[in-house]
C-alpha positions as CSV (number, residue, x, y, z in Angstrom):
1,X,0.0,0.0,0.0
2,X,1.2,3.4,-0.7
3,X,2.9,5.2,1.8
4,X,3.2,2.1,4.6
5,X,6.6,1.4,5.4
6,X,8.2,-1.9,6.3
7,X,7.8,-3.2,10.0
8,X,11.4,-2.5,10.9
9,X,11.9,1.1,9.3
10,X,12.9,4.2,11.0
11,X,9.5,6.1,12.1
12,X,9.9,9.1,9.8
13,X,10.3,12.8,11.3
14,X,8.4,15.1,9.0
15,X,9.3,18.5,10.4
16,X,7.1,20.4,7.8
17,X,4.2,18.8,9.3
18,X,5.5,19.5,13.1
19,X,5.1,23.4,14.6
20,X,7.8,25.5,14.7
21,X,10.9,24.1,16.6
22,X,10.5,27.3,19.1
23,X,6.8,26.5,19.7
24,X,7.7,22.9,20.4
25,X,10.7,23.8,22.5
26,X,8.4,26.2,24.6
27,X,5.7,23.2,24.8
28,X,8.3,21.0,26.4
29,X,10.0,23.5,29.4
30,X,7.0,21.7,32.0
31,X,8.1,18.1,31.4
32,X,11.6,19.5,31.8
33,X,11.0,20.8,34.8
34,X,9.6,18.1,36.4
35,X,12.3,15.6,34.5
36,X,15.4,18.2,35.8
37,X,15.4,18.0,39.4
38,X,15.5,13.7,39.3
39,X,19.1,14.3,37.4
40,X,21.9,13.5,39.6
41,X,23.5,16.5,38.0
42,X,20.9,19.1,38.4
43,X,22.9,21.8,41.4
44,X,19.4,23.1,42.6
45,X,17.0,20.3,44.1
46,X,14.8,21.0,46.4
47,X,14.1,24.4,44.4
48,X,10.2,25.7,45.1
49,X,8.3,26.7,42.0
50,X,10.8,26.0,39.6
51,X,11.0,27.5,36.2
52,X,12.7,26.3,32.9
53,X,12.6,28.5,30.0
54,X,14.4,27.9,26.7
55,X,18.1,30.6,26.2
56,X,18.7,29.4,23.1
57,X,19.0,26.3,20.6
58,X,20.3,25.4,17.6
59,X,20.5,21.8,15.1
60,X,23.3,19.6,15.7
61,X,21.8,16.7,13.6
62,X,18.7,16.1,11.6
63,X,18.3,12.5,9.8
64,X,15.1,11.0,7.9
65,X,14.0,9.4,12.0
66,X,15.5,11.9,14.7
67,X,16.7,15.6,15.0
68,X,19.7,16.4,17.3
69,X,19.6,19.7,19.3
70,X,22.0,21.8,21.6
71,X,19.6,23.8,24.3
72,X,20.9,26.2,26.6
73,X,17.9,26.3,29.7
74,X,17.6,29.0,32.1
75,X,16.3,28.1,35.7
76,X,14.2,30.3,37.8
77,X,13.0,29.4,41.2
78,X,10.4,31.8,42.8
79,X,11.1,34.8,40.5
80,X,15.1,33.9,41.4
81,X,17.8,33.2,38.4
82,X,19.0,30.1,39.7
83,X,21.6,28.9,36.7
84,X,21.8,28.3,32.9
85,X,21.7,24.4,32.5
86,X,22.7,22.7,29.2
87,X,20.7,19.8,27.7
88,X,20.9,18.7,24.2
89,X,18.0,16.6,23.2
90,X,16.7,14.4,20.7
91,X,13.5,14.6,18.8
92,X,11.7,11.6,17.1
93,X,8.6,9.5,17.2
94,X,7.4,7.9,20.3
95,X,7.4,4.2,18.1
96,X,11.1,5.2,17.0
97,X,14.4,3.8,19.0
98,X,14.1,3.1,22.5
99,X,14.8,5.6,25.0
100,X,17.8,4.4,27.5
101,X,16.6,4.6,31.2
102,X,16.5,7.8,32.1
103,X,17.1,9.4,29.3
104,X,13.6,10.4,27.8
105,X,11.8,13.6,29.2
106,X,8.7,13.6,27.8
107,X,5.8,12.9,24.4
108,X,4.8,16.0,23.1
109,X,1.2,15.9,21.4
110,X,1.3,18.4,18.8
111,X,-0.1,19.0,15.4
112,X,1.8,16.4,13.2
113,X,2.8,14.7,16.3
114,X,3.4,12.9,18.5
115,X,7.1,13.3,19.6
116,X,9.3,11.7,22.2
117,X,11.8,14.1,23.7
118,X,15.2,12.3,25.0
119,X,18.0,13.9,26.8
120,X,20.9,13.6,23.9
121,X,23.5,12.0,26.2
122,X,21.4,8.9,27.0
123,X,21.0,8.3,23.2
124,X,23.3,6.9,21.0
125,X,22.4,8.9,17.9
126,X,22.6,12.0,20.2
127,X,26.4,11.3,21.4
128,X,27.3,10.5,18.1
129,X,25.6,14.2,17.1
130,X,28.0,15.8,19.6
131,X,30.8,13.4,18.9
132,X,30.9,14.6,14.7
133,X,30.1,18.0,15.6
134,X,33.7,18.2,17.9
135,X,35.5,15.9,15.0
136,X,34.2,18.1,12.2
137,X,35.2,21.0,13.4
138,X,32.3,23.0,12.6
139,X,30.0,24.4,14.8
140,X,25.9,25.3,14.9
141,X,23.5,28.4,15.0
142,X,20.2,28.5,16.0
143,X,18.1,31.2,17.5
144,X,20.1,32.5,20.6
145,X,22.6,29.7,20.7
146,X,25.7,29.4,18.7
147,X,28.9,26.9,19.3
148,X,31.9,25.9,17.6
149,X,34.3,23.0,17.4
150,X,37.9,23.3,18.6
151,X,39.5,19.7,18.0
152,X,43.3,19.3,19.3
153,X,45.8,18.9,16.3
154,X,47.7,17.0,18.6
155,X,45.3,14.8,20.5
156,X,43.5,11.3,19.7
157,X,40.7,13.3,17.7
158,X,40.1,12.2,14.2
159,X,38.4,10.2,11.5
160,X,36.9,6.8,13.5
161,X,34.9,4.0,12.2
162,X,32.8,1.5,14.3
163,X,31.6,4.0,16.9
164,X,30.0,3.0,19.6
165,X,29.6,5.1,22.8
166,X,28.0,5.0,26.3
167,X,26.9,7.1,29.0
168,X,29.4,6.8,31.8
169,X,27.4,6.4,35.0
170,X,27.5,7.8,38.3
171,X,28.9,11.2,37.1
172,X,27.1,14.2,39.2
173,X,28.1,17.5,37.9
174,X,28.3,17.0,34.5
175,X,27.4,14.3,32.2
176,X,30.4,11.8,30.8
177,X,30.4,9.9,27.5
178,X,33.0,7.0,26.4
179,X,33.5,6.9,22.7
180,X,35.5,3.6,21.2
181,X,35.9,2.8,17.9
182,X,37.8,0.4,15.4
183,X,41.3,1.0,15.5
184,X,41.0,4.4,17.7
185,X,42.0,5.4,21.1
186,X,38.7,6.0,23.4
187,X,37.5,9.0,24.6
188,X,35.8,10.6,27.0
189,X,33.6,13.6,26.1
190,X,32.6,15.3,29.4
191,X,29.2,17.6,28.6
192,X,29.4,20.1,31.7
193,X,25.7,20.9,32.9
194,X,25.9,24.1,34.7
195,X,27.2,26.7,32.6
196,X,29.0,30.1,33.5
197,X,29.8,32.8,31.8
198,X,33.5,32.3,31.1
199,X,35.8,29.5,30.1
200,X,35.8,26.6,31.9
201,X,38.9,25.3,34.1
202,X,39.2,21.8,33.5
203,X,39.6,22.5,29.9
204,X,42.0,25.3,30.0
205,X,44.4,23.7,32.7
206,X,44.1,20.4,31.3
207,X,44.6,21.6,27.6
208,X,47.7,23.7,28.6
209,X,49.6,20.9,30.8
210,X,48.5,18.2,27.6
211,X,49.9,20.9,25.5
212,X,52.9,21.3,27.3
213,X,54.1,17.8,27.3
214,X,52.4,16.7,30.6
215,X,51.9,12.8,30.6
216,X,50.1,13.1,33.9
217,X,47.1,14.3,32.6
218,X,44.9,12.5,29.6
219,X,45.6,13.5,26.3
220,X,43.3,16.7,24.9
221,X,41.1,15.6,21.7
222,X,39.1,19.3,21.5
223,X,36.5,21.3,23.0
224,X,33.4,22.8,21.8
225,X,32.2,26.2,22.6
226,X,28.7,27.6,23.4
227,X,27.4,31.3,23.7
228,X,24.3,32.7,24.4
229,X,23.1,36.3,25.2
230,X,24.2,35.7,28.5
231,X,27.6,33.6,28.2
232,X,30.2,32.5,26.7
233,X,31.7,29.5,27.7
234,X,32.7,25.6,26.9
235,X,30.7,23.2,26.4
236,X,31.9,19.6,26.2
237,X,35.6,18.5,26.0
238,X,37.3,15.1,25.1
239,X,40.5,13.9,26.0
240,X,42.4,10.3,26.4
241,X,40.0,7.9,28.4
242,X,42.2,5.5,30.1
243,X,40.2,2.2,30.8
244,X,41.5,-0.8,33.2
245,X,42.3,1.1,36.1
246,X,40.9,2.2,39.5
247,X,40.9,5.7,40.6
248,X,42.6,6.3,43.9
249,X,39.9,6.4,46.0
250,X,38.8,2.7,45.5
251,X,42.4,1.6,45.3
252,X,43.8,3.2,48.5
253,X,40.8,2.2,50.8
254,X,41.1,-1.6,49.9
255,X,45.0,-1.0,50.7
256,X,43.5,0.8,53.9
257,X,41.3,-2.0,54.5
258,X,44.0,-4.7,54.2
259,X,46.8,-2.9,55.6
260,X,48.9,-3.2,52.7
261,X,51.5,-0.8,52.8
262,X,50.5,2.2,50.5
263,X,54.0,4.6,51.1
264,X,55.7,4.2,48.4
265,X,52.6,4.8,46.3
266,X,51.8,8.1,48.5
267,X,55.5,9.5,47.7
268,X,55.0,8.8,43.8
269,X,51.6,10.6,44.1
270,X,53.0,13.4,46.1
271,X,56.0,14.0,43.6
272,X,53.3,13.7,40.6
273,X,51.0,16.7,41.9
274,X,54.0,18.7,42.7
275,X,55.1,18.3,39.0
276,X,51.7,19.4,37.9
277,X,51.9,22.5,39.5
278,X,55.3,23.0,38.3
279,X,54.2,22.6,34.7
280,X,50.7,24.5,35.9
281,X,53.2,27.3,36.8
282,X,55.4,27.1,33.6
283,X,52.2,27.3,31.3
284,X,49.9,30.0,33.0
285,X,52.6,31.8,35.5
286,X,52.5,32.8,39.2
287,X,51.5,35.6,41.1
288,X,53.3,37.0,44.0
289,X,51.4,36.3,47.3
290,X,50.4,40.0,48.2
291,X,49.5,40.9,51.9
292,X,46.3,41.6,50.6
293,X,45.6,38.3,48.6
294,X,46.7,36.5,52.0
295,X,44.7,38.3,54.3
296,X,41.7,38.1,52.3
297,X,41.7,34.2,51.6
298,X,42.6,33.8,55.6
299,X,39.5,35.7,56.3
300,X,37.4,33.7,54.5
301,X,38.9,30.9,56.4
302,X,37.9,32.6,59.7
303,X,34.5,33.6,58.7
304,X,33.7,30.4,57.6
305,X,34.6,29.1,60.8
306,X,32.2,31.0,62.6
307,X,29.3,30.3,60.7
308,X,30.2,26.7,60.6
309,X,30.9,26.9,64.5
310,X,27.8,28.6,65.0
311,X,25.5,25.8,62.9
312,X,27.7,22.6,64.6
313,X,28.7,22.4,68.7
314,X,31.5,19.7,67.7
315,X,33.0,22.4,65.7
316,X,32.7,25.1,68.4
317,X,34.1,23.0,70.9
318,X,37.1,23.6,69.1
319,X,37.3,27.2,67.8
320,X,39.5,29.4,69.6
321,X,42.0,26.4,68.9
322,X,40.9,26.8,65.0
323,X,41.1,30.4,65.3
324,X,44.0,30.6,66.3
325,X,45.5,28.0,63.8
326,X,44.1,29.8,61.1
327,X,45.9,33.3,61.8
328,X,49.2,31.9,62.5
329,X,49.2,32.0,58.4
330,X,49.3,35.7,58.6
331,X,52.3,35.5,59.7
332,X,54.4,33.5,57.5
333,X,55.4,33.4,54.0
334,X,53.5,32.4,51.4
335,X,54.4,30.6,48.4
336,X,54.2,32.4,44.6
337,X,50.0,31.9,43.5
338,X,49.3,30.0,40.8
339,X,46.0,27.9,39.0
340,X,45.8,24.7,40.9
341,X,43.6,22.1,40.3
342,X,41.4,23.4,42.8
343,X,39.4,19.8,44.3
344,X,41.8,17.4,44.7
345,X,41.2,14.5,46.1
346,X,41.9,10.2,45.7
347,X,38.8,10.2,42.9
348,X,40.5,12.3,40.8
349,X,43.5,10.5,40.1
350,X,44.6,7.4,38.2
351,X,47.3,4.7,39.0
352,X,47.7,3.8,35.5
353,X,50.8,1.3,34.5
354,X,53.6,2.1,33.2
355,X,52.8,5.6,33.1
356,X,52.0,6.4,36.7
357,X,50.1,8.6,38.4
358,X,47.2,10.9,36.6
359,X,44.8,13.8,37.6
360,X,41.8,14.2,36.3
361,X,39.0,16.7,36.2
362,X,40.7,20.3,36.8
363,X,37.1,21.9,36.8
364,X,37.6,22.7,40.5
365,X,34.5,22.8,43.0
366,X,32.0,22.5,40.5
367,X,29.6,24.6,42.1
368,X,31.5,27.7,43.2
369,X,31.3,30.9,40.6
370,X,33.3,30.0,37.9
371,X,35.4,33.5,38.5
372,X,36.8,32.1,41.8
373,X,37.3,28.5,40.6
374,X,40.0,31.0,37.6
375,X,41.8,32.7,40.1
376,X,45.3,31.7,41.3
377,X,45.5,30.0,44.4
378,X,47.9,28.6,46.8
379,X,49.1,24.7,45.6
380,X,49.2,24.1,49.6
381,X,45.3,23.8,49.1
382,X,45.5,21.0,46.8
383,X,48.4,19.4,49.2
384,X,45.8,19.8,52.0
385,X,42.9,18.2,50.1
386,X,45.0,15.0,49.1
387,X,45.7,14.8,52.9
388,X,42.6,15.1,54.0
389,X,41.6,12.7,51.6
390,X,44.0,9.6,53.0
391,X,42.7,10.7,56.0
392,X,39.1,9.9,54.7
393,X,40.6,6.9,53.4
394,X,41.1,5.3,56.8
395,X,37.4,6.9,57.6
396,X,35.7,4.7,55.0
397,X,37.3,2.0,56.4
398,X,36.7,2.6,60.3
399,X,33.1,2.9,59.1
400,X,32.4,0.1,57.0
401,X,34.7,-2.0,59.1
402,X,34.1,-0.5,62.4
403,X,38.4,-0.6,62.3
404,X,40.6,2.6,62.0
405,X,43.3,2.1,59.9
406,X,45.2,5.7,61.7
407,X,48.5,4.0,61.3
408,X,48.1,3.3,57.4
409,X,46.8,7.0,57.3
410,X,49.4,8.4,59.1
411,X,52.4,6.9,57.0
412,X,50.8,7.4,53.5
413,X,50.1,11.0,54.2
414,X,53.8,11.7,55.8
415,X,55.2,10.0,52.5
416,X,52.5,11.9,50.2
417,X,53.7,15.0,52.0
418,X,57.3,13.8,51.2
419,X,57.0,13.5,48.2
420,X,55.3,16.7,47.1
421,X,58.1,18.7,49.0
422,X,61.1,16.7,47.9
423,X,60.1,17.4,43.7
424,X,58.1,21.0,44.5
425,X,61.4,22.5,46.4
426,X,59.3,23.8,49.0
427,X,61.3,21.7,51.8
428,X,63.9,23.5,51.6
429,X,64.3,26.8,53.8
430,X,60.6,26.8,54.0
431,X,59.6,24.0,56.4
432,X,57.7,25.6,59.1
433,X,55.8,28.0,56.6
434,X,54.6,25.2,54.6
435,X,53.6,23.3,58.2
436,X,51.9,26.4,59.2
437,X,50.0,26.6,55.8
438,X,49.2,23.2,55.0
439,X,48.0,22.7,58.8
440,X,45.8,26.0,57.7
441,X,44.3,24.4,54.6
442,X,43.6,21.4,56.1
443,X,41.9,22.6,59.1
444,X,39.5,24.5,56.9
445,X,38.8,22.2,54.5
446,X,37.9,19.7,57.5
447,X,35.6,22.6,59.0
448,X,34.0,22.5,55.8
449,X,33.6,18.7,55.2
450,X,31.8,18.2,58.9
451,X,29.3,20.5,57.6
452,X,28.6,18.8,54.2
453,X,28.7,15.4,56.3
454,X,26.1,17.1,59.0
455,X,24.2,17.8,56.1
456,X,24.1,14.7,53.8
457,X,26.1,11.9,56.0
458,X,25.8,12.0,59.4
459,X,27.1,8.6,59.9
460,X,30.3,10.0,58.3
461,X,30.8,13.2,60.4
462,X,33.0,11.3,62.8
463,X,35.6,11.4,59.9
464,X,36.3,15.0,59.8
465,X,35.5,15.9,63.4
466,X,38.5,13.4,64.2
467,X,40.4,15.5,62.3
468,X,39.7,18.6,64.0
469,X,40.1,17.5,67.1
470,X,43.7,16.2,66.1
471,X,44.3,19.2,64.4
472,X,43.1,21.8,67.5
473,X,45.0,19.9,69.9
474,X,48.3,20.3,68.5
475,X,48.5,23.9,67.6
476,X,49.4,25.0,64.0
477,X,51.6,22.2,62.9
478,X,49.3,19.6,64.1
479,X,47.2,18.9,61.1
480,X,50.6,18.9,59.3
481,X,52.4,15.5,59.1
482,X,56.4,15.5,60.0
483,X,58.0,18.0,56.9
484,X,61.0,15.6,56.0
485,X,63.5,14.6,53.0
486,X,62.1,10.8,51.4
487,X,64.2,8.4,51.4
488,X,66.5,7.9,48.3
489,X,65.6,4.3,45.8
490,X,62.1,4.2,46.6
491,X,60.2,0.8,45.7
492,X,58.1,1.3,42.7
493,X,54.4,2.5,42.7
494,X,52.2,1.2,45.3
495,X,48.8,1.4,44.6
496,X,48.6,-0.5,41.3
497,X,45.4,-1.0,39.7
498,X,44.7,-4.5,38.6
499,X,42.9,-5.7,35.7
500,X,39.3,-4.5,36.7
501,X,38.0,-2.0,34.2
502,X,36.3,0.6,36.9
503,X,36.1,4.0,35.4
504,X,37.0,7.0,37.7
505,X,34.7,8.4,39.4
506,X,34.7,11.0,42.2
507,X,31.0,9.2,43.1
508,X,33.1,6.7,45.5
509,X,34.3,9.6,47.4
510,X,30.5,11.0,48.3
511,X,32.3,13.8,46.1
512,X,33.0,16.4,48.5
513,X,35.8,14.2,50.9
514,X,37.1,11.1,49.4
């Protein structure tokens, strides 16, 4: 019969008998904001009254069955600008391809309809969309939205046959995509969510230390960038995806949880961040540490002690010890200020043979401004975070075990600590500055974690109150371990992976701690 098709054909996607792509774009922003605030990477649940409306689209991808678009959404709670959120979708017939769990948002009934709406990340023919449009190099326009493709001369980008991709789960900022094909390296495309006007850290860091030899970071493959009325920033970006290996967080709490010695590991991984910021510093420069710069960040520090003191009694108990901690870093040196990674912690770095230790995600606390998460910092604050982290380490264990593995933790952050000095240079001449500062670091970012733990785990809060209590009792140098010289012909890397293929993810970690 005339216009029947055969059982197994593509439903067909007729846009000339559909509205226009605005009216069905503005017929969808209910289901999307009922679908938004069940995403694991949507930053404002809870949010009364919430309001999507539509910034700005444009066609990535339009075949005889499905249409690929880029969105740019605008959230509104109560009259309030919360954030601009970024969703590509895909458009086709309810009876066409199966949605992945998850993924679809909504059926539209619509003159010339119906039509199934599906986030583009949980649908194969929408990563491959955003997949060509980063290897082609182009870009896309559309009514208030317009992006272009960046792809690295020098990375892994590049024609590839046999795609396949899938959605990499457990990611909570942003949305992370694996892309193999015949005779190619993988990627990873990371879309980032929450978009701010400016451009965005974990490509520009991790694009200058690729660039400038770095083999502890993955391999750059290109970027995509977006603007709307309102910003100008990146989109997506692919790089190097490294399969067969645990990240550090997994890794170092089964050592913890075993007992298996992890010091020699630590040291490696200590050395490896201090080369990062060496070759951070070489790329993007330093800044001197101004009284001014110093006093500021330390009175942040303080003034989030007191309203963190003032909300927990365990904290309290402890603040003129805290206090005083805290200002003994007015009066030391600081180190030059640089771009750091800015959230480091075990689940963001790779034990990876033969190659050794690699950082991943340079995007910083995903959910400060963007303008604070592009300012130079102190590399002591990354130093602190990894230290807290082992510390957490030997939390996770004590918790799930009921056994606290302080001796492990101990040792592996003295050797960490070791390490970073012994390649940074900072051991030398600068000791009790760097004692002083680190302790500093890591008393506030303990402060900080017994909140989020108060907040979202209070069967973890013991992890970071153990700290303070270490760290109050001792003075300024407490929190610090032993500033000392590692030992010369160090056994070789300690926390290898094995052969299970566990992609990193800061999830393990509860994100803020691990």
């Amino acid at each position: 019969m005339e216009g029947s098709r055969p059982a197994d054909a593509p439903a067909a996607l007729d846009l000339t008998v559909l509205p226009p792509l605005d009216d069905l774009l503005t017929r969808l922003v209910d289901q999307l904001a009922a679908w938004m605030p069940a995403q694991r990477w949507f930053a404002h649940k809870g949010a009364q009254g919430l309001r999507i409306s539509v910034g700005g689209w444009a066609p990535l991808h339009l075949a005889a069955d499905h249409l690929v678009l880029a969105t740019v959404l605008t959230a509104e709670a109560e009259g309030q600008f919360l954030a601009h959120y970024q969703c590509p979708l895909v458009l086709r017939r309810p009876e066409g391809a199966a949605a992945e769990p998850g993924a679809e948002i909504g059926v539209l009934a619509v003159p010339g309809g119906p039509i199934r709406v599906d986030d583009a990340t949980g649908d194969p023919q929408g990563r491959t969309a955003l997949l060509g449009s980063l290897l082609r190099g182009g870009g896309a326009a559309g009514p208030g939205l317009r992006m272009t493709a960046r792809p690295s001369l020098t990375g892994p980008a590049g024609e590839r046959r046999g795609v396949r991709t899938r959605l990499l789960q457990g990611e909570q900022s942003n949305t992370s995509m694996i892309v193999e094909a015949d005779g190619s390296a993988p990627l990873i495309m990371k879309l980032f969510r929450v978009l701010q006007d400016g451009p965005n850290p974990d490509v520009v860091l991790q694009s200058a230390l690729h660039g400038g030899g770095s083999t502890q970071v993955p391999a750059a493959a290109g970027s995509i960038l977006i603007a709307t009325a309102d910003l100008r920033t990146h989109a997506l970006f692919a790089q190097e995806f490294l399969p067969g290996v645990e990240d550090g967080w997994r890794t170092t709490v089964e050592l913890a949880r075993t007992g298996t010695d992890f010091t020699a590991g630590a040291e490696q991984l200590g050395a490896a961040v201090a080369r990062v910021h060496a070759d951070l510093a070489a790329a993007l420069g330093t800044v001197r540490s101004s009284d001014e710069v110093v006093a500021a960040l330390i009175d942040q520090m303080l003034e989030r002690l007191d309203q963190i003191a003032g909300q927990l009694p365990a904290v309290a108990a402890h603040r003129e010890s805290l206090q005083a901690l805290l200002e003994a870093a007015y009066e030391v040196d600081w180190p030059p200020m640089q771009r750091i990674h800015g959230d480091l912690h075990l689940g963001q770095v790779l034990a990876v043979p033969n190659r050794g230790w690699v950082l991943l995600d340079f995007e910083g606390e995903p959910l400060r401004p963007l303008e604070q998460r592009s300012r130079p910092d102190s590399p002591l604050r990354d130093v602190a975070g990894m230290l807290r982290s082992l510390d957490y380490a030997a939390g996770a264990v004590a918790h799930s075990d009921g056994v606290y593995a302080g001796a492990w933790a101990q040792a592996a952050r003295e050797e960490f600590l070791a390490g970073y000095l012994s390649q940074s240079g900072l051991a030398t001449g600068a000791a009790d500055a760097t004692e002083v500062l680190v302790a500093a670091f890591e008393a506030d970012k303990a402060v900080y974690e017994a909140l989020y733990e108060s907040r979202n785990r209070p069967d973890w809060l013991a992890i970071p109150l153990r700290a303070i209590e270490r760290i109050a009792a001792g003075g300024p140098a407490a929190g610090t371990p032993p500033v000392r010289t590692p030992t010369a012909g160090s056994p070789a890397l300690g926390a290898s992976a094995g052969d299970a293929v566990t992609e990193a993810e800061a999830e393990a970690s509860g994100g803020s701690a691990g």
